[in-house]
NUGUVEX-637285 format. One record per residue (C-alpha): residue number from 1; x, y, z. Coordinates in Angstrom, 1 decimal. Layout:
N
REC; seq; xx; yy; zz
REC; NUM; X; Y; Z
...
***
This chain:
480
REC; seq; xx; yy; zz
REC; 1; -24.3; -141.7; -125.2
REC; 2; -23.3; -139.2; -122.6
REC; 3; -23.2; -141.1; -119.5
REC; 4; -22.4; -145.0; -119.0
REC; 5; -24.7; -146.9; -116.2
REC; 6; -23.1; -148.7; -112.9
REC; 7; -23.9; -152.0; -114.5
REC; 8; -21.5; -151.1; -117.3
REC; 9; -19.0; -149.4; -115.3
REC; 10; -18.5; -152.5; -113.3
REC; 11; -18.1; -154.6; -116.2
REC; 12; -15.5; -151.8; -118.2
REC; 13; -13.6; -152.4; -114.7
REC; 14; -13.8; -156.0; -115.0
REC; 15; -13.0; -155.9; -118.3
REC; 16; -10.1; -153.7; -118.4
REC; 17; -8.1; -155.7; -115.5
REC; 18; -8.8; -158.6; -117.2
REC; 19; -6.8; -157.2; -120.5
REC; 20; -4.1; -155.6; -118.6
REC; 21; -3.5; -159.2; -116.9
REC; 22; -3.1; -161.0; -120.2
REC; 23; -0.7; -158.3; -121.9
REC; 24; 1.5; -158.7; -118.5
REC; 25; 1.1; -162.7; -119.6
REC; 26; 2.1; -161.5; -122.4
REC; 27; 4.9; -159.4; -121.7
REC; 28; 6.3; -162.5; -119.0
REC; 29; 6.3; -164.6; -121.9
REC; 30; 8.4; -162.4; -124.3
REC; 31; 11.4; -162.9; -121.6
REC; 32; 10.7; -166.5; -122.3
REC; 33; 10.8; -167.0; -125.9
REC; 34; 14.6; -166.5; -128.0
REC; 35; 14.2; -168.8; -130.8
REC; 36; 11.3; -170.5; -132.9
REC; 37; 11.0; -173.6; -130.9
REC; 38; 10.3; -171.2; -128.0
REC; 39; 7.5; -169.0; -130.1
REC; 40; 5.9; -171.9; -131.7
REC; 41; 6.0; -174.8; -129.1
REC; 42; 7.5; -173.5; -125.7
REC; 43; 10.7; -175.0; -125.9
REC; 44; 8.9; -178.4; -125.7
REC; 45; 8.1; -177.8; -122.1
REC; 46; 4.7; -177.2; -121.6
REC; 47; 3.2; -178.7; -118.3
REC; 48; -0.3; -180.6; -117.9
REC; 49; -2.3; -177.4; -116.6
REC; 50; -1.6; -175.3; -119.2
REC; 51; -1.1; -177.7; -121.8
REC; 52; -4.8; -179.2; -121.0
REC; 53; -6.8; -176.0; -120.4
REC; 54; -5.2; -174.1; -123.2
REC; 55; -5.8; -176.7; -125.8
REC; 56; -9.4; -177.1; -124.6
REC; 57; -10.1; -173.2; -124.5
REC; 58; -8.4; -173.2; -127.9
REC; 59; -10.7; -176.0; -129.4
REC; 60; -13.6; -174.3; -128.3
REC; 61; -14.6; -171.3; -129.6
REC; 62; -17.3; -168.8; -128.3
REC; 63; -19.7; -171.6; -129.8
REC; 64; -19.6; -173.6; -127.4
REC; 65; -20.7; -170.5; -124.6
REC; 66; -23.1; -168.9; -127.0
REC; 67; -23.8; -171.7; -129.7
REC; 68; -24.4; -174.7; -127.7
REC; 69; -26.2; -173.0; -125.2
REC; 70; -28.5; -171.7; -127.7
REC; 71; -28.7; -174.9; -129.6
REC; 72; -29.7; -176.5; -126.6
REC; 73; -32.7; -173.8; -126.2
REC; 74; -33.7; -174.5; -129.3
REC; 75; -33.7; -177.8; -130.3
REC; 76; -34.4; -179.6; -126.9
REC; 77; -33.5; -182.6; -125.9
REC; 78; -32.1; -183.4; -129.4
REC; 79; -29.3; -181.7; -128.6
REC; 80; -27.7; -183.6; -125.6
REC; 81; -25.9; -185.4; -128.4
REC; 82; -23.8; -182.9; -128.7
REC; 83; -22.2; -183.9; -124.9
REC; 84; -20.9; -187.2; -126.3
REC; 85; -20.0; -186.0; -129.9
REC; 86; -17.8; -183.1; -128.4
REC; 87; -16.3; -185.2; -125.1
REC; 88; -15.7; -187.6; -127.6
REC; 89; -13.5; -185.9; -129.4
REC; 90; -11.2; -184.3; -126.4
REC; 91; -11.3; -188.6; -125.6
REC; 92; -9.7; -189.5; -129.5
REC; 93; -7.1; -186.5; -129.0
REC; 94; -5.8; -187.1; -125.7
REC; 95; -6.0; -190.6; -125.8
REC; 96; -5.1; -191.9; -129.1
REC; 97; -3.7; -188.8; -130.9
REC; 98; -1.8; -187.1; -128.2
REC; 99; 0.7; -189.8; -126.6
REC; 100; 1.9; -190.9; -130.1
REC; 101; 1.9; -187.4; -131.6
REC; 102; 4.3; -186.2; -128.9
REC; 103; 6.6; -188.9; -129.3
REC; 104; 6.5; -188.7; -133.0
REC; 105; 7.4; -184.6; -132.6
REC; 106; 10.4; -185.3; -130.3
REC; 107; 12.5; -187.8; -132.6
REC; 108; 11.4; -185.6; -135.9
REC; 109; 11.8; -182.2; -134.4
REC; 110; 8.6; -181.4; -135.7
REC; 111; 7.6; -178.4; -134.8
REC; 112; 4.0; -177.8; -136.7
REC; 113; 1.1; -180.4; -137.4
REC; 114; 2.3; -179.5; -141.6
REC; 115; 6.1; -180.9; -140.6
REC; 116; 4.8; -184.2; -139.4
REC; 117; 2.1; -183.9; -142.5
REC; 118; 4.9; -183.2; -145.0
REC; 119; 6.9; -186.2; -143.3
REC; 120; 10.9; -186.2; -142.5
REC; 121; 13.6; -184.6; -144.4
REC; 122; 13.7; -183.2; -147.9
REC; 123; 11.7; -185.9; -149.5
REC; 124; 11.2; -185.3; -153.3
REC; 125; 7.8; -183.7; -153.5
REC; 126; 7.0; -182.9; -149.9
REC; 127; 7.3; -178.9; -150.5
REC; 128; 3.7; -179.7; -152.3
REC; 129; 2.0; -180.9; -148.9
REC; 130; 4.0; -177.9; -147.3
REC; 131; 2.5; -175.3; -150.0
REC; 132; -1.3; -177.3; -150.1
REC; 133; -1.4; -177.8; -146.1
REC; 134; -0.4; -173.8; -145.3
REC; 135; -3.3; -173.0; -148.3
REC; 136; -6.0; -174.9; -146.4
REC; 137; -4.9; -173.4; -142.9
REC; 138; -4.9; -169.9; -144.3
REC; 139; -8.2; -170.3; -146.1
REC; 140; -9.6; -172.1; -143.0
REC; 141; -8.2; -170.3; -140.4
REC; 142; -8.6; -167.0; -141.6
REC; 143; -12.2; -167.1; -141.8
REC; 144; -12.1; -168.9; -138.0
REC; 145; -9.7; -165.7; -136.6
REC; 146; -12.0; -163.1; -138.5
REC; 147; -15.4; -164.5; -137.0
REC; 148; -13.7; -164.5; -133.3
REC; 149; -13.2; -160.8; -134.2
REC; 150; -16.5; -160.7; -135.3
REC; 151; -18.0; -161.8; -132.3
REC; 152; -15.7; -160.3; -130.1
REC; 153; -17.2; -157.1; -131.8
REC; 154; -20.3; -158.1; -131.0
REC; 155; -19.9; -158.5; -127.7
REC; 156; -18.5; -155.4; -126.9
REC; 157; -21.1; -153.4; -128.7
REC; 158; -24.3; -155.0; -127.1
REC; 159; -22.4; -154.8; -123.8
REC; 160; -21.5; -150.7; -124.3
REC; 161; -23.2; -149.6; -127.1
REC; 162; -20.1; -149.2; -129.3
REC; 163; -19.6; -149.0; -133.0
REC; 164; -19.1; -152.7; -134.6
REC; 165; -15.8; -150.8; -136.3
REC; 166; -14.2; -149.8; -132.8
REC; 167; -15.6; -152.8; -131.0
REC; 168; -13.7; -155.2; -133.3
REC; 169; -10.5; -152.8; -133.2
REC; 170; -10.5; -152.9; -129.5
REC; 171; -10.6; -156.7; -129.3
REC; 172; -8.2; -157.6; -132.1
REC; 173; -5.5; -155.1; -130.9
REC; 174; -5.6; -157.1; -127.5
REC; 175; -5.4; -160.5; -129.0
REC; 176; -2.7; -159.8; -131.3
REC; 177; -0.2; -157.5; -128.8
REC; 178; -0.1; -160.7; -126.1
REC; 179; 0.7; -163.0; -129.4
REC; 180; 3.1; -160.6; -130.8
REC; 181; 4.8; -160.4; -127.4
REC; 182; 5.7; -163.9; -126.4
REC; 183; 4.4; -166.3; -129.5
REC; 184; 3.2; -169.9; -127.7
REC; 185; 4.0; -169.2; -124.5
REC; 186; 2.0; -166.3; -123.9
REC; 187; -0.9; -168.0; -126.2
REC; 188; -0.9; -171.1; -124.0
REC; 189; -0.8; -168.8; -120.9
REC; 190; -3.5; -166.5; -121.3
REC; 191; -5.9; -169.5; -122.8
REC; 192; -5.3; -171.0; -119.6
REC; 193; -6.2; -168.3; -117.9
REC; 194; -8.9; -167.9; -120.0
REC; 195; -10.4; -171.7; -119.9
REC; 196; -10.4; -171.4; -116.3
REC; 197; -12.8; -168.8; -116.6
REC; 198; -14.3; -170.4; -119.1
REC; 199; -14.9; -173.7; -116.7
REC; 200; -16.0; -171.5; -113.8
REC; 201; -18.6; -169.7; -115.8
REC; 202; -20.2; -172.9; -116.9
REC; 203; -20.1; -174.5; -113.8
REC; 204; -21.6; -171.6; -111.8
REC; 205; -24.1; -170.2; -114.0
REC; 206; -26.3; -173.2; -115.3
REC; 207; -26.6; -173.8; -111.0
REC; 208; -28.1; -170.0; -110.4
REC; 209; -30.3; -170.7; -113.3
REC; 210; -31.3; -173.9; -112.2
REC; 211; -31.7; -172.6; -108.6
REC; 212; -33.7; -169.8; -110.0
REC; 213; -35.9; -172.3; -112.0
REC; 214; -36.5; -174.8; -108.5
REC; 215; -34.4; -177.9; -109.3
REC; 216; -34.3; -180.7; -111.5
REC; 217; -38.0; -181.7; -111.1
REC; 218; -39.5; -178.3; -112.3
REC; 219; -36.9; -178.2; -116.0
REC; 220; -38.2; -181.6; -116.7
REC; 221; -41.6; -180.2; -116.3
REC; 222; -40.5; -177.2; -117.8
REC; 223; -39.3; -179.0; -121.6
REC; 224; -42.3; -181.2; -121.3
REC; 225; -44.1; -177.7; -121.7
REC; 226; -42.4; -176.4; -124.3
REC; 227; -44.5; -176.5; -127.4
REC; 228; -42.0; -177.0; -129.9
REC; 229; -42.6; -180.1; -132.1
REC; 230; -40.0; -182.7; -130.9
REC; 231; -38.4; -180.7; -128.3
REC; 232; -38.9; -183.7; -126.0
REC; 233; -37.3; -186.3; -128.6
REC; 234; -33.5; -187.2; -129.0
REC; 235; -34.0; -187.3; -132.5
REC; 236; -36.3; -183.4; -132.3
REC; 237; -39.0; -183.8; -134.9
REC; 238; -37.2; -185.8; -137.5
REC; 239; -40.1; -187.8; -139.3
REC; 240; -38.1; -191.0; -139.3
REC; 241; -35.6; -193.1; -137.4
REC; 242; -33.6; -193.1; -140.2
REC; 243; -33.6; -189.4; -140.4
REC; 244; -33.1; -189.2; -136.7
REC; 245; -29.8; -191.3; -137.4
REC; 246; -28.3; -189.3; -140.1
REC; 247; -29.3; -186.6; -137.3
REC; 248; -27.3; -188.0; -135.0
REC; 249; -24.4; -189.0; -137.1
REC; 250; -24.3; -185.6; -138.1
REC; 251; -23.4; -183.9; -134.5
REC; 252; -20.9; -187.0; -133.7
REC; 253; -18.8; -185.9; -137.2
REC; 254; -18.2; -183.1; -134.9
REC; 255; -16.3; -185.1; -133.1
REC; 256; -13.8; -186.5; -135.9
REC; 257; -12.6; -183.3; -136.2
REC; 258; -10.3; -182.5; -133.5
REC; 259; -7.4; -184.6; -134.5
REC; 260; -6.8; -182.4; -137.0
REC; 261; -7.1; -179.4; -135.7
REC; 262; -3.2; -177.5; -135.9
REC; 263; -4.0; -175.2; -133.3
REC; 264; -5.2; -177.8; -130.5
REC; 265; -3.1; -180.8; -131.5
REC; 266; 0.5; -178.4; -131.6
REC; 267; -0.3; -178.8; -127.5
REC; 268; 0.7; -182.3; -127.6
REC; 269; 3.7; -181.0; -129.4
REC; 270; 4.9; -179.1; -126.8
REC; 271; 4.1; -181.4; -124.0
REC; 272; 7.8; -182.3; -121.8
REC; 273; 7.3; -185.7; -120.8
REC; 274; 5.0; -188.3; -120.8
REC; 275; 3.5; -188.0; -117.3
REC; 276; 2.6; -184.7; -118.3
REC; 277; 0.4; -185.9; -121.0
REC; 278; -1.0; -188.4; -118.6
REC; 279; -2.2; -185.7; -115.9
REC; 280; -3.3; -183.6; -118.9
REC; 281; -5.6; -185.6; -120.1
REC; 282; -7.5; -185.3; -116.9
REC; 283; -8.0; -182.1; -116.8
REC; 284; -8.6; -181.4; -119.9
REC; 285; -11.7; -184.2; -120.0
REC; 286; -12.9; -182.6; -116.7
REC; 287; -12.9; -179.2; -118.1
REC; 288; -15.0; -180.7; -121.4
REC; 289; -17.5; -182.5; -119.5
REC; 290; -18.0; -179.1; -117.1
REC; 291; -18.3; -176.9; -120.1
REC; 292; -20.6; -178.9; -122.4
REC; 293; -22.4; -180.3; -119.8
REC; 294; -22.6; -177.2; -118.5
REC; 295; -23.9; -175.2; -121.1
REC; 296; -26.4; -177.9; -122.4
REC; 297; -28.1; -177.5; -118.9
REC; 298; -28.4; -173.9; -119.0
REC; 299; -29.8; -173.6; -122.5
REC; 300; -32.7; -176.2; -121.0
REC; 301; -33.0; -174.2; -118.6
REC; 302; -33.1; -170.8; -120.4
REC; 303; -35.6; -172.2; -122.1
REC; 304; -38.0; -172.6; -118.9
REC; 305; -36.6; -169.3; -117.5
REC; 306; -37.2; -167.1; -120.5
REC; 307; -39.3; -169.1; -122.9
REC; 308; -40.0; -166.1; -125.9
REC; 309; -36.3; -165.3; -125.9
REC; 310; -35.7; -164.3; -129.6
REC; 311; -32.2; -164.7; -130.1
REC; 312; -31.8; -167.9; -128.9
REC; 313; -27.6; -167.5; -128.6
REC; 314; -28.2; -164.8; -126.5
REC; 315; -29.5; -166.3; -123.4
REC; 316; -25.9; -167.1; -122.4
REC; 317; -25.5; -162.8; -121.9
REC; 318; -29.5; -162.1; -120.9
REC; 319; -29.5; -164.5; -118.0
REC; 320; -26.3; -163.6; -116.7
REC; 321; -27.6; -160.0; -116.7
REC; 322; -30.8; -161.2; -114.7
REC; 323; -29.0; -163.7; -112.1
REC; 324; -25.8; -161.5; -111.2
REC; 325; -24.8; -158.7; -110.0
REC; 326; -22.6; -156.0; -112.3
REC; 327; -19.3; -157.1; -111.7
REC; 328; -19.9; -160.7; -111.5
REC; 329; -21.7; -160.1; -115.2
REC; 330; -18.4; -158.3; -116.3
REC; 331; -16.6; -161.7; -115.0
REC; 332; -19.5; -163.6; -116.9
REC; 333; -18.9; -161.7; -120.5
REC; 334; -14.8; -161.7; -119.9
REC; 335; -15.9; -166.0; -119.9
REC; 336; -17.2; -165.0; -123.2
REC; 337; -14.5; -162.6; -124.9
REC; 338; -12.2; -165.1; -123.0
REC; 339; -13.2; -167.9; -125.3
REC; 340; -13.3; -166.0; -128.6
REC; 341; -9.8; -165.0; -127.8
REC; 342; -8.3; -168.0; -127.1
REC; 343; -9.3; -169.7; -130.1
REC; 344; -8.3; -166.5; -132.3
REC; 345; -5.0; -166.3; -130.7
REC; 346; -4.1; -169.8; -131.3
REC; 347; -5.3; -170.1; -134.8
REC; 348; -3.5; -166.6; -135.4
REC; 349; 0.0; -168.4; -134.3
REC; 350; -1.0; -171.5; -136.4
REC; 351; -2.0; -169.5; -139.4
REC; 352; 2.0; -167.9; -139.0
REC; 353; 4.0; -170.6; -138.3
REC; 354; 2.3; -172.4; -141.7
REC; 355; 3.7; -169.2; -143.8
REC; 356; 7.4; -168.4; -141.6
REC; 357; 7.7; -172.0; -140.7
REC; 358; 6.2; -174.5; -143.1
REC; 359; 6.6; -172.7; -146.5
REC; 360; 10.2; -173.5; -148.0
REC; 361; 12.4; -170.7; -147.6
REC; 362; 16.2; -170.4; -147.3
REC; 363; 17.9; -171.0; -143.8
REC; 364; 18.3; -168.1; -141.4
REC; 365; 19.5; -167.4; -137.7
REC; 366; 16.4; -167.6; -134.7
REC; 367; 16.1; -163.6; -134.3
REC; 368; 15.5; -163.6; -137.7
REC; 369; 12.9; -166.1; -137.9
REC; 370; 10.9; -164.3; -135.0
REC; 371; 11.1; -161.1; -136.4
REC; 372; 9.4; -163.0; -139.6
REC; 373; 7.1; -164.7; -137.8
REC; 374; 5.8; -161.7; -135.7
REC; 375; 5.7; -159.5; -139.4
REC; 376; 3.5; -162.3; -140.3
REC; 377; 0.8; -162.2; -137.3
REC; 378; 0.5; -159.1; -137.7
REC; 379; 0.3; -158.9; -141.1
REC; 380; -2.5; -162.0; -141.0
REC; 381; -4.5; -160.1; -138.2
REC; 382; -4.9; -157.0; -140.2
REC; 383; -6.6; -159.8; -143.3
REC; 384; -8.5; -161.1; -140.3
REC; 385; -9.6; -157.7; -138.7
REC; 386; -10.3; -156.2; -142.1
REC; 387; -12.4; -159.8; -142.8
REC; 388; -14.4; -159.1; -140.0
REC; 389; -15.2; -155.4; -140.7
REC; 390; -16.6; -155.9; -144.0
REC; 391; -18.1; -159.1; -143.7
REC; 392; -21.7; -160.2; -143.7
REC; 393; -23.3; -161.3; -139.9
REC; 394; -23.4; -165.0; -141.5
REC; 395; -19.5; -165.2; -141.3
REC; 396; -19.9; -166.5; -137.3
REC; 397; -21.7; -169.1; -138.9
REC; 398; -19.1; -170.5; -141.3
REC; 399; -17.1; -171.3; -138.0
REC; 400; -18.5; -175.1; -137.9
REC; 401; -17.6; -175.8; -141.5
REC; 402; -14.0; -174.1; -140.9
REC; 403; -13.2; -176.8; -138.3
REC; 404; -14.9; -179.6; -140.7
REC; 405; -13.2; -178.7; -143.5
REC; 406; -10.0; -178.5; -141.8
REC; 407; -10.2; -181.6; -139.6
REC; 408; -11.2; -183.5; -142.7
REC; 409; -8.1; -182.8; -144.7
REC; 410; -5.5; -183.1; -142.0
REC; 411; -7.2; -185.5; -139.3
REC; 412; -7.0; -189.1; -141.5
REC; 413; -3.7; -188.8; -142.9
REC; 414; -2.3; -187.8; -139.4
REC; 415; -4.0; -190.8; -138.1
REC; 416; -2.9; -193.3; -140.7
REC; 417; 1.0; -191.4; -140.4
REC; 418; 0.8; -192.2; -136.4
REC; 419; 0.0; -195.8; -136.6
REC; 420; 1.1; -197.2; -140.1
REC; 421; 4.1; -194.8; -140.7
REC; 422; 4.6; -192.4; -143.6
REC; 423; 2.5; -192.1; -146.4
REC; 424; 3.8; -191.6; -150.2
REC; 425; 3.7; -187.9; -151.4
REC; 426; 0.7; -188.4; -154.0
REC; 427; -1.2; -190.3; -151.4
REC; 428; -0.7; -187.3; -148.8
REC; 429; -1.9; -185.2; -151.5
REC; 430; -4.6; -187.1; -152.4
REC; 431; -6.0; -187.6; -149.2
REC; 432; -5.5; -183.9; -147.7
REC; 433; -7.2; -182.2; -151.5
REC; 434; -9.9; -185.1; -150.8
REC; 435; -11.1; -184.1; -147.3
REC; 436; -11.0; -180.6; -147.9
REC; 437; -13.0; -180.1; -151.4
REC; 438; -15.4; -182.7; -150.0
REC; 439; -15.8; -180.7; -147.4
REC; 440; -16.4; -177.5; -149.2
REC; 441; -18.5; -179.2; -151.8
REC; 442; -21.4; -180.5; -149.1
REC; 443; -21.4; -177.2; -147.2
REC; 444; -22.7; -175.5; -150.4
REC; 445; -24.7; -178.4; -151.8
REC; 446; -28.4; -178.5; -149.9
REC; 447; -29.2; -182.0; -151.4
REC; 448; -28.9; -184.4; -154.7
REC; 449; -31.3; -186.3; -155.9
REC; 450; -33.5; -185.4; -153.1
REC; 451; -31.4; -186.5; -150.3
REC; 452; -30.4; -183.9; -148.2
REC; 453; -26.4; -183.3; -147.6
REC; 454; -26.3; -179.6; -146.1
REC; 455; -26.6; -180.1; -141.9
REC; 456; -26.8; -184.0; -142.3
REC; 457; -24.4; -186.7; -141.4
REC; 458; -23.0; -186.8; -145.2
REC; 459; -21.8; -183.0; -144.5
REC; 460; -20.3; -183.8; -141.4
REC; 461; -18.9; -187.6; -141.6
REC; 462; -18.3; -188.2; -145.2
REC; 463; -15.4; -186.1; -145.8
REC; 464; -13.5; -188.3; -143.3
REC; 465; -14.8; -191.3; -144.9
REC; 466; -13.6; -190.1; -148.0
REC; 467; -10.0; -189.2; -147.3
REC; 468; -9.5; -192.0; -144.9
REC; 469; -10.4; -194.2; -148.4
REC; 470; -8.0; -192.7; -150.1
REC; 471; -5.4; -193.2; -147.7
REC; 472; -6.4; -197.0; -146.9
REC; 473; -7.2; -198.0; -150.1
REC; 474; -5.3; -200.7; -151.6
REC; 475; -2.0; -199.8; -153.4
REC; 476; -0.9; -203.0; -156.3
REC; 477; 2.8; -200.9; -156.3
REC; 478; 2.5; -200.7; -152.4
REC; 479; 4.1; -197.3; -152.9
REC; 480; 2.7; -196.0; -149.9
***
């Protein structure tokens, strides 16, 4: 187009501050970071604000903005399980995973979620869990970092009628300079950044919508006119209880996935002390319950405010359009960009510490390991970008099995390492090749015998169940 209007102007402003903020983040950070302790876990001395909000921005993608808002418009009532099932989750990490995992890092030197995986030493067959584990991340993560890009590209194209091929370009190149630049450290400060923005869009715009609407008395009054079958039901229009069960089940396997998530769990990691954790934790359940609480309300509410809306995720970006001005709106779809990125810049460090760090390779000095590990990201980003670019618009939708597949092969065997000790090699193996085909068998399967298995509880849950039985189940030789 020739001309650009003052609605877009104000958000390009917005938008380009924004950017040149993080890549002076990132730039700050690079003075920071001299050896790969310092890229991959900050030197081990993360505080609890950025240690809380950046694991939480990283943990939740532009899903839980776009995709639970829209959820929530869609399915109704039904989908205020998702508030416990995701909380939950942020409660089994910071709770039970994080205080042990921290301690367990600092007397093994640990430095990835594969090293504590892989267990201590040079134990006779752990280069296998090294080589499977950085397999399942690639494959995983990957496809996560290419759908951020993907809907980064999205984003930018509705909002300025760009190309999908330059939109994508634009916010890649972003992303990966900051993470080039200063490794963990600029990751964990530009997510916090970001999650703070994240948190303030939530909590701000479901209020203007609800103001809008009237209060509390006209949404119930609202979903109780929405003519959707089960809309008003917990269990939506499920034909059983037992159906609305497996329903049910299904969003809180959601939840078992976050203690194995690499990219949210390295956070403990890099945590200094224990108090830190402790403080942490705080924040990091207050952002949660703002955010999903948050966006549950406003896709309710969405669905009173504009009830033929179409594209259901997109009444995140239409009402913020209707309910603010210009340059608030460019601060509402930074929120959005802000929580693609800080999932795709954490999973992009992840994805190259598994291949510079966790692969077996022979001892070098620390300025050569960073200059590997930077070759890496950005050799990984151009897979990821190119991924994007070529892909189908159903890749955004693979980004719930990517976290299911990956939580299910790593999440039980870290649990069962953190409270019970190490595990035996072929149990490891067992248990992490378990989770993960499991995981990829049910997302392709749509039922057996009749029962369905694609988007129920057996999708979701029982990959954990499965890989958890391998790990528990009883050994005569007690080799594990």
């Amino acid at each position: 187009r020739s001309s650009m209007t003052d609605a877009e102007i104000a958000v390009l402003i917005t938008l380009i501050v924004y950017k040149v903020v993080l890549l002076g983040i990132g730039f700050f950070s690079s003075l920071r970071t001299h050896s790969e302790d310092d890229f991959f876990l900050a030197g081990r001395g993360l505080g609890p604000l950025v240690a809380a909000i950046s694991a939480s921005a990283s943990s939740s993608s532009v899903w839980t903005l776009l995709g639970v808002s829209g959820f929530a418009y869609e399915f109704g009532l039904s989908a205020l399980w998702l508030f416990p099932s995701c909380v939950g989750g942020f409660l089994i990490n910071w709770y039970l995973i994080g205080p042990r995992l921290r301690l367990h890092s600092a007397r093994t030197g640990a430095i990835t979620l594969t090293d504590v995986l892989a267990g201590e030493g040079d134990r006779p067959g752990s280069q296998a869990i090294r080589w499977v584990a950085t397999l399942i991340i690639l494959a995983c993560l990957i496809t996560y970092v290419a759908s951020q890009f993907e809907g980064a590209g999205k984003t930018f194209a509705e909002t300025f009628d760009m190309s999908k091929t330059w939109s994508i370009l634009l916010g890649s190149v972003i992303v990966v300079i900051y993470t080039l630049l200063g490794g963990f450290w600029a990751v964990s400060l530009t997510d916090t950044l970001q999650g703070l923005l994240m948190a303030a869009t939530a909590l701000l715009l479901p209020i203007v919508a609800m103001v809008e609407l009237g209060g509390f008395a006209e949404l119930w009054q609202g979903i109780q006119a929405v003519d959707v079958p089960g809309y008003t039901s917990l269990i939506g229009d499920r034909a059983s209880l037992a159906a609305g069960i497996g329903f049910v089940l299904g969003l809180f396997g959601i939840g078992l996935g976050y203690p194995g998530q690499p990219h949210v769990v390295n956070r403990f990691m890099a945590l200094r002390d224990d108090q830190s954790l402790r403080r942490a934790r705080v924040y990091a359940l207050t952002w949660a319950v703002i955010v999903f609480a948050g966006m549950l309300i406003l896709g309710l509410t969405g669905r009173c405010l504009l009830p033929s809306q179409e594209d259901h995720e997109g009444v995140f970006l239409v009402l913020t359009n209707q309910l603010f001005s210009p340059v608030v709106a460019g601060v509402m779809i930074a929120a959005v960009l802000s929580a693609i990125m800080s999932t795709a810049d954490s999973q992009l460090l992840v994805a190259a510490s598994s291949v510079s760090h966790d692969l077996p390779s022979k001892k070098s000095d620390d300025r050569h390991d960073l200059k590997r590990s930077r070759l890496v990201i950005l050799a990984l980003s151009a897979v990821a970008v190119i991924s994007a670019l070529f892909a189908s618009d159903t890749i955004f939708k693979k980004v719930l099995f990517a976290f299911i597949a990956i939580g299910a092969a790593f999440g039980p065997l870290l649990v069962v390492i953190l409270w019970r000790g190490p595990v035996s090699v072929r149990r490891s193996l067992a248990a992490i090749l378990t989770g993960f085909t499991s995981a990829v068998a049910f997302y392709f399967i749509t039922d057996v015998g009749g029962i369905a298995v694609k988007g129920t509880w057996i999708e979701k849950v029982l990959p954990y169940l499965l890989s958890m039985t391998v790990l528990l189940w009883p050994d005569r030789k007690n080799s594990a």
